[in-house]
C-alpha positions as CSV (number, residue, x, y, z in Angstrom):
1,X,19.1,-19.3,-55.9
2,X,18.1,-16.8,-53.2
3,X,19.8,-13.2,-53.2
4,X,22.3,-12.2,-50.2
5,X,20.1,-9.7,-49.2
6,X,17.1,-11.7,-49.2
7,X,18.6,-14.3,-47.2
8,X,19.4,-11.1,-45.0
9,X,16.1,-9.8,-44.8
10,X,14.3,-13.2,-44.0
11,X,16.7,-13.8,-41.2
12,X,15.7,-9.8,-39.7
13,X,12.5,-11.0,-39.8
14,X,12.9,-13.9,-37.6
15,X,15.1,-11.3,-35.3
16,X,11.9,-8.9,-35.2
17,X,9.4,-11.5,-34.4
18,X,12.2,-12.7,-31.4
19,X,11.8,-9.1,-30.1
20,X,8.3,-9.0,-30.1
21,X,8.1,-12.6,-28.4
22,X,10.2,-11.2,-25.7
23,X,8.3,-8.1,-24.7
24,X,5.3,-10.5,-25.0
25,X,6.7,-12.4,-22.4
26,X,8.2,-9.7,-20.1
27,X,3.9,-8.3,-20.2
28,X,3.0,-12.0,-19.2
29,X,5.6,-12.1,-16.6
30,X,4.2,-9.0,-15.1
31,X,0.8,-10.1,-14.9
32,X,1.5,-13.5,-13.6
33,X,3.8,-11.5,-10.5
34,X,0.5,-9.6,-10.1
35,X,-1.5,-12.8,-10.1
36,X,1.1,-14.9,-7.5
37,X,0.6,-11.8,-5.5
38,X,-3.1,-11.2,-5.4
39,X,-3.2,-15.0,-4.6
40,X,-0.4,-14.6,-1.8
41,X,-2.0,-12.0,0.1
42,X,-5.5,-14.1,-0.3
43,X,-3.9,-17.3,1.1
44,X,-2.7,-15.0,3.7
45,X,-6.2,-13.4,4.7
46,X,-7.7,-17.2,5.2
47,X,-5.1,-17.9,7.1
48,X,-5.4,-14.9,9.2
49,X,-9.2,-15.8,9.4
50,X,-8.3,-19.8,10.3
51,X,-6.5,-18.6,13.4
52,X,-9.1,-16.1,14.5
53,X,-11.8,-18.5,14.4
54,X,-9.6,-21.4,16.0
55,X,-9.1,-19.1,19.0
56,X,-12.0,-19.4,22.0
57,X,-14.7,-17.0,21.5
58,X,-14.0,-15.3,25.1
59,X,-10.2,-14.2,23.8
60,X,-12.1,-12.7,20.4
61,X,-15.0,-10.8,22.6
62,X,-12.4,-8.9,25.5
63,X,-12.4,-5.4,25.3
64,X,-9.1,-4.0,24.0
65,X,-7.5,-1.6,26.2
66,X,-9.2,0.3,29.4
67,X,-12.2,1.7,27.6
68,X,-15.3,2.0,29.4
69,X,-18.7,1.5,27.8
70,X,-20.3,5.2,27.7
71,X,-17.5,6.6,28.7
72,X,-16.5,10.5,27.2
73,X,-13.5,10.8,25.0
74,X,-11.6,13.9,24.6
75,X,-11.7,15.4,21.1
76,X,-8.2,17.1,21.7
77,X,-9.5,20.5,20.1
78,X,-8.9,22.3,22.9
79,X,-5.2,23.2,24.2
């Protein structure tokens, strides 16, 4: 017949390998949040990239704003 205390000591055991387990899971939690991320913000970017290429290439090719070809900017250096 098994002692008290090593009926009490097999059953820490199982408690300690339970703690480990679920620090084991919280790291594999993290990484898989870091995974569905990464593959959020990829699915994103094509998305992104879909709707710029479904646009006509005259919208993608205007100028933005009034620049001018050639034209001198400013550095601001001087006040």
């Amino acid at each position: 017949m098994p002692s008290v205390l090593g009926l009490l000591e097999a059953r820490e055991k199982k408690v300690l390998e339970v703690a480990r387990l679920r620090e084991e899971a919280e790291r594999v939690q993290a990484a898989l949040g870091d995974a569905e991320r990464a593959l959020q913000r990829l699915a994103d970017a094509r998305a992104t990239v879909a709707e710029v290429l479904a646009e006509p290439s005259s919208a993608v090719a205007e100028p933005v704003g009034s620049a001018v070809a050639g034209a001198v900017v400013p550095d601001g250096s001087r006040a």
